[in-house]
N, C-alpha and C positions, 0 to 999 in steps of 0.2 A: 254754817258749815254742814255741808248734808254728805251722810255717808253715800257712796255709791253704791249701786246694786248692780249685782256681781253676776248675774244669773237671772232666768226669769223667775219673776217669785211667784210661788203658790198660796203664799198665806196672806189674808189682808193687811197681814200687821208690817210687813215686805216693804209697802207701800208708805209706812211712816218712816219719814226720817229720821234718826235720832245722831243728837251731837255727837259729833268724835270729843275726846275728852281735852280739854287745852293747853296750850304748853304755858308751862309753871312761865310764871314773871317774877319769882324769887325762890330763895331757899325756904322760906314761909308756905308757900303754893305748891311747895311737892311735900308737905307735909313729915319731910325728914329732918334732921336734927342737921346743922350744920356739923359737927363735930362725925356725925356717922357718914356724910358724902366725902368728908377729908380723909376720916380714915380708906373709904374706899379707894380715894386719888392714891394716897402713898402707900397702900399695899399693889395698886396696877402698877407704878412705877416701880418699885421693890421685885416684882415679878417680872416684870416685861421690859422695864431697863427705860431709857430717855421713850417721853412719850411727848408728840404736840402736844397743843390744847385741843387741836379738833379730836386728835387722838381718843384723849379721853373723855370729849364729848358723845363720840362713837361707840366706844363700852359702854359707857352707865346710860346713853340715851338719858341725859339732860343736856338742858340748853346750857351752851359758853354765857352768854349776859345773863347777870346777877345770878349766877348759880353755879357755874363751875369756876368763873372768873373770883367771886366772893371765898370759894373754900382752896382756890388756891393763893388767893392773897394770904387766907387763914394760916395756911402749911407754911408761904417763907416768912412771915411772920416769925413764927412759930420754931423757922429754921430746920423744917422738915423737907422741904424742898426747894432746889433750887435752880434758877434759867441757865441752862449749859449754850443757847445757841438760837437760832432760827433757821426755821428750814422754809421762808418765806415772808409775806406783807401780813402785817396785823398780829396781833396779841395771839389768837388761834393757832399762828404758825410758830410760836416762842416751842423752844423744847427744853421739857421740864425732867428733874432727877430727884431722885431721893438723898438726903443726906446722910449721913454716917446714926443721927438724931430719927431721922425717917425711917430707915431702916431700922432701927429700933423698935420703934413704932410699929410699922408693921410686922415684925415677928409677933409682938405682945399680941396683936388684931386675929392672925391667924390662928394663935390659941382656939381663940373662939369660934372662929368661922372662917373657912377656905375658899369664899362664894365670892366669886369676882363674874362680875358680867353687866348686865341693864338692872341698875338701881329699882328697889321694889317700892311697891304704892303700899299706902297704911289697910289695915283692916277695913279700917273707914269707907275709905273707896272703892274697894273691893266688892263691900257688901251694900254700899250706893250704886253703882252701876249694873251689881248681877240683877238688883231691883227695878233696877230700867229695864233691862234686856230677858225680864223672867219669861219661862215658857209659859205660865198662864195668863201672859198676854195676846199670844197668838190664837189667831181666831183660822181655824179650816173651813173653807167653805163646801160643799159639794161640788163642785165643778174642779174647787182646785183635787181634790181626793182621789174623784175620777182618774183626773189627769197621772197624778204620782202612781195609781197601781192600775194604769191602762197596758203596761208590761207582762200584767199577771193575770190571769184566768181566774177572777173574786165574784162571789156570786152575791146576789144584791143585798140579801138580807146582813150578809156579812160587812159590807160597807158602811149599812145604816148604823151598823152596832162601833164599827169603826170610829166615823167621824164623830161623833160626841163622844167617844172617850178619849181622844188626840186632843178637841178641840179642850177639855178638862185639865190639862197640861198638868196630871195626876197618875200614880200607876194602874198599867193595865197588865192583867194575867191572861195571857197567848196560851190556850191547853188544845190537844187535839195527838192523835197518834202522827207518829213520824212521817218525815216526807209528805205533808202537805201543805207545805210552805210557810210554818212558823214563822222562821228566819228569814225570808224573804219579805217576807208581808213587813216585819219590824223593820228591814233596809228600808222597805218603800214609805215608811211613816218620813225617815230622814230626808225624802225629797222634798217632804210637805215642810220642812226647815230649812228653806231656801235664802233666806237672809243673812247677813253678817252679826258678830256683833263685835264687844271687846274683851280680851284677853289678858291678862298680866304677864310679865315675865316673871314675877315674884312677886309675895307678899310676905309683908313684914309685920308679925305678930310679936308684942311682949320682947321685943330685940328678936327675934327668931325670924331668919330666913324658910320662906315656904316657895321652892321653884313650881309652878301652874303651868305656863304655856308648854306643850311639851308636841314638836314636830308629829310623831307619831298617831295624835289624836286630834291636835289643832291644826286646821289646810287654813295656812295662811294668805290673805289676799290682798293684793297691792294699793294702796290708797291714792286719790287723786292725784298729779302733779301738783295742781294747784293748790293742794290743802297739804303736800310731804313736810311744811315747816310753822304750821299751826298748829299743830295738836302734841301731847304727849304722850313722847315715843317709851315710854314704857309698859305701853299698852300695844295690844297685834288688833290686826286687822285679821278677825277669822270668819271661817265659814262658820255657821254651830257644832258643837263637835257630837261627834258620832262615839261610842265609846261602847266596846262588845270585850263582855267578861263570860268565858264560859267554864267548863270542869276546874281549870287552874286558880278560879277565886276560893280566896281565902279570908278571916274576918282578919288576919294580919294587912293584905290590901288594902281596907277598906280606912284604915290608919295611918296617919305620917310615916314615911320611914326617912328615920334619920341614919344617915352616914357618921359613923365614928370617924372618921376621915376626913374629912369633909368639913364637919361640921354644920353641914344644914340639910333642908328638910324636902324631901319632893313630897309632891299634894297627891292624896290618895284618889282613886278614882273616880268616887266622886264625885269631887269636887273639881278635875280637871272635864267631868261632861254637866259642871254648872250652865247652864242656857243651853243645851242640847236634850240629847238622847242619852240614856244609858241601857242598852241592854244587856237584862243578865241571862244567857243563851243554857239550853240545855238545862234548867233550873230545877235542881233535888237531885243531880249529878256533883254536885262542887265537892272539895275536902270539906266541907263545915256545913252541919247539917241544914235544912231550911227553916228549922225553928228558931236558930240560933242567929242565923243569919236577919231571918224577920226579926229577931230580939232585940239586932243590934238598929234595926231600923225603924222602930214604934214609933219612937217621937223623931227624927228628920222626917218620914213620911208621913206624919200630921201637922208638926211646926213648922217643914221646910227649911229648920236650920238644925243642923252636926255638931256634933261636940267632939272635937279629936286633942290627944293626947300627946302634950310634948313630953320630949326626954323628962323634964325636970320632975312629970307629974303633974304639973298645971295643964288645967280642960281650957278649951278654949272652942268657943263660938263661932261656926262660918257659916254661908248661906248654903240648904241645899237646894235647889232648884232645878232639877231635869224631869223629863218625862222618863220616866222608869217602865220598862217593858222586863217582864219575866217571861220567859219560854220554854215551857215544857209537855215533854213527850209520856208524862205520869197525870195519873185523875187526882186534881187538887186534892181531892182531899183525904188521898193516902199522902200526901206531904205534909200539910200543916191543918188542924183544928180549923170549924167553923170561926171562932171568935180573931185569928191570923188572917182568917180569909177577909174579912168585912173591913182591914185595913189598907189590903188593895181593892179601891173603887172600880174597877170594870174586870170583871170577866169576862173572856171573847173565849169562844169553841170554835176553833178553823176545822168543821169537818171534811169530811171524803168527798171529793166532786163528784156530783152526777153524772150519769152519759152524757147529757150533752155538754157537761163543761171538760169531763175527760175527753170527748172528741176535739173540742176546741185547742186542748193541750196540744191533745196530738198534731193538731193540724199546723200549729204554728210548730211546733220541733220540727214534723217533718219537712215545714218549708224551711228551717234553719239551716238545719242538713240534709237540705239537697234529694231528699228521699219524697218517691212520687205518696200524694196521699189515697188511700182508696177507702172509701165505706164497707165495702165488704173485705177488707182484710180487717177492720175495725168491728162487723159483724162478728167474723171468724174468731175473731181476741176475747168478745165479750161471751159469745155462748160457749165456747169450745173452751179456753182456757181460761177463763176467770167463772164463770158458770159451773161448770165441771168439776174446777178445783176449790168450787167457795171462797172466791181469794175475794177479799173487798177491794176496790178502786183507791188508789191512792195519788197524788197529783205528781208526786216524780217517777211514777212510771212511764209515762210517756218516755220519758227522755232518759230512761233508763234502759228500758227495752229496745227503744230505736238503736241507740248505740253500741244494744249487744250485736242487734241484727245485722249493723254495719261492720263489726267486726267480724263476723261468721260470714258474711256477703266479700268481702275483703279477702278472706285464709281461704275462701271455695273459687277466689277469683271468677263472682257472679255481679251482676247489678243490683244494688239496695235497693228491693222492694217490699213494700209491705203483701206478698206473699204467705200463701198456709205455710207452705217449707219455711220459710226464714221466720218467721214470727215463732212458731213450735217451737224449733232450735233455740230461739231469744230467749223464752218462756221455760224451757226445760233447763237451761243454765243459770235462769237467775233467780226462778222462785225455787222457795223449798220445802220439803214437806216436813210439818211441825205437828 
């Protein structure tokens, strides 16, 4: 059963196939408790009223043979549920109710947990397959590297420094002054994660529901026709996830948070960009300081596995696994100690483009928008207003300045050109004297 590839891939590891995971051939094979998928059957029906069988093969995403058909024998057994009907041919189409007994039942169940959806995979599995699909598998080559920041004006030395610390699928620290392209260079690492892998919709720790897959983070992607009723569906079909924390991180985040409500537990961020990326954007800007924050990260970022914190107070064990990107606009080491530094393996300095790569900026902006490119207005910018004013080059100017000029070209009802007049005006409104 070979995953499809969803996209062209850039990393060599793209190119291996790896199993989709298989669909259970009993209540044994999905490694849950018969008594936990029964309860799950007669709290759906207690909530949602008469359900088919495919019905409820549809929520929990498991198979009807030997696994939903077995825990609802269990239930009228049991007298917890019973066949009110058919709404069709075969066993799938019987529609099923709670008893007066079931209902019972299920109030007792929602005590504990109010989590109805796609039945979750054990620990076990969770932290078997992140190990299949770890980022220190992936290998970048230089052509694919190329490829992913051929968007960006990167100057060579910077790429060399790049690809062996991506390909280390370890954290790397992005420093360099603002606006020149931190956070882009980190998006463009995410191309070089061109592959799928797999995703839980939960996992079940110690009895404790943990929701993972989460839309926002995980770009789910459609699995072969051919393979939709071989594999098990309580796992997704994703892209690697992409996962950007910036000032709003907190070391509460970085923890379960459980719903008194609810009763269960969404996965902290981390742990939803396991087999991905995580970047932490703007970094020694957050509520929680960066010592504290590295404190809380010593040992996930040298054992690669998290220790998070249920309600009860029992620590529990998961895998970490992403490429971790810090990005900030501060000189390391007004943030954290030499001895915090040497736990992030690559430091990278994205400095200030040279002229010819600042002309390069330029030149693709102004082909972006429509504005003619000239060398001597690009003369004029560098000795007249950055010369004059001592302003250093930084890589979002270009496209910062063009679109002042365009707007000043726009209110004078003139033509956008890189012009002495409209460059001046661009320059006298955007920079400022400090």
């Amino acid at each position: 059963m070979q995953q499809p590839l969803t996209s062209l891939p850039l990393t060599d590891t793209a190119h291996r196939p790896h199993q989709l995971p298989p669909r259970p051939r009993s209540i044994e094979e999905t490694g849950l408790a018969m008594t936990f998928i029964s309860d799950m059957i007669v709290r759906a029906l207690y909530l949602i009223g008469e359900m088919t069988g495919q019905q409820i093969v549809d929520l929990l995403h498991l198979p009807y043979d030997n696994v939903i058909d077995q825990a609802i024998t269990y239930l009228r057994r049991e007298q917890m549920c019973e066949i009110k009907g058919t709404g069709g041919i075969g066993e799938k189409a019987y529609r099923y109710q709670a008893t007066a007994r079931g209902i019972e039942r299920a109030k007792e169940i929602g005590e504990r947990t109010q989590y109805l959806g796609p039945a979750p995979v054990t620990l076990a599995a969770y932290t078997s397959m992140m190990a299949e699909q770890s980022t220190q598998g992936l290998i970048i080559t230089e052509d694919s590297i190329r490829q992913a920041f051929a968007h960006l004006v990167i100057g060579e030395s910077l790429l060399q420094q790049l690809g062996p610390a991506i390909n280390s699928g370890k954290s790397i620290f992005l420093f360099g002054h603002a606006g020149n392209g931190k956070t882009s260079i980190a998006e463009a690492v995410s191309k070089l994660m061109s592959d799928t892998i797999m995703i839980p919709h939960a996992v079940i720790i110690d009895g404790q529901i943990i929701r993972v897959f989460d839309p926002i983070h995980h770009d789910r992607v459609p699995v072969a026709a051919n393979l939709e009723h071989t594999y098990d569906k309580r796992w997704v079909l994703s892209k690697r996830p992409i996962v950007i924390a910036g000032g709003e991180l907190n070391l509460d985040s970085l923890d379960l948070v459980y719903d008194e409500y609810s009763k269960y537990y969404e996965a902290p961020l981390q742990m939803k960009a396991n087999g991905g990326l995580f970047l932490i954007d703007d970094f020694g800007r957050q509520q929680v300081r960066p010592r504290e924050l590295l404190n809380r990260w010593i040992v996930p970022l040298e054992k690669r596995q998290d220790f998070l914190t249920l309600h009860t107070g029992k620590k529990i064990e998961v895998p970490f696994d992403q490429l971790i990107i810090f990005s900030t606009n501060i000189e390391p080491k007004q943030l954290v100690d030499e001895a915090f530094l040497r736990r992030i393996r690559y430091k990278v300095e994205v400095g200030n483009p040279s002229p010819p790569e600042f002309r390069e900026i330029l030149r693709r902006i102004c082909k972006a928008k429509n504005v003619p490119y000239s060398d001597e207005g690009l003369r004029y910018l560098l000795e007249q207003e950055y010369g004059k004013r001592n302003i250093e080059l930084r890589a979002c100017h270009p496209r910062d300045l063009i679109d002042q000029l365009i707007d000043i070209a726009r209110f004078t009802r003139t033509q956008p050109t890189m012009s002495r007049e409209l460059l001046a005006a661009a320059c006298k409104s955007y920079f400022v004297e400090v």
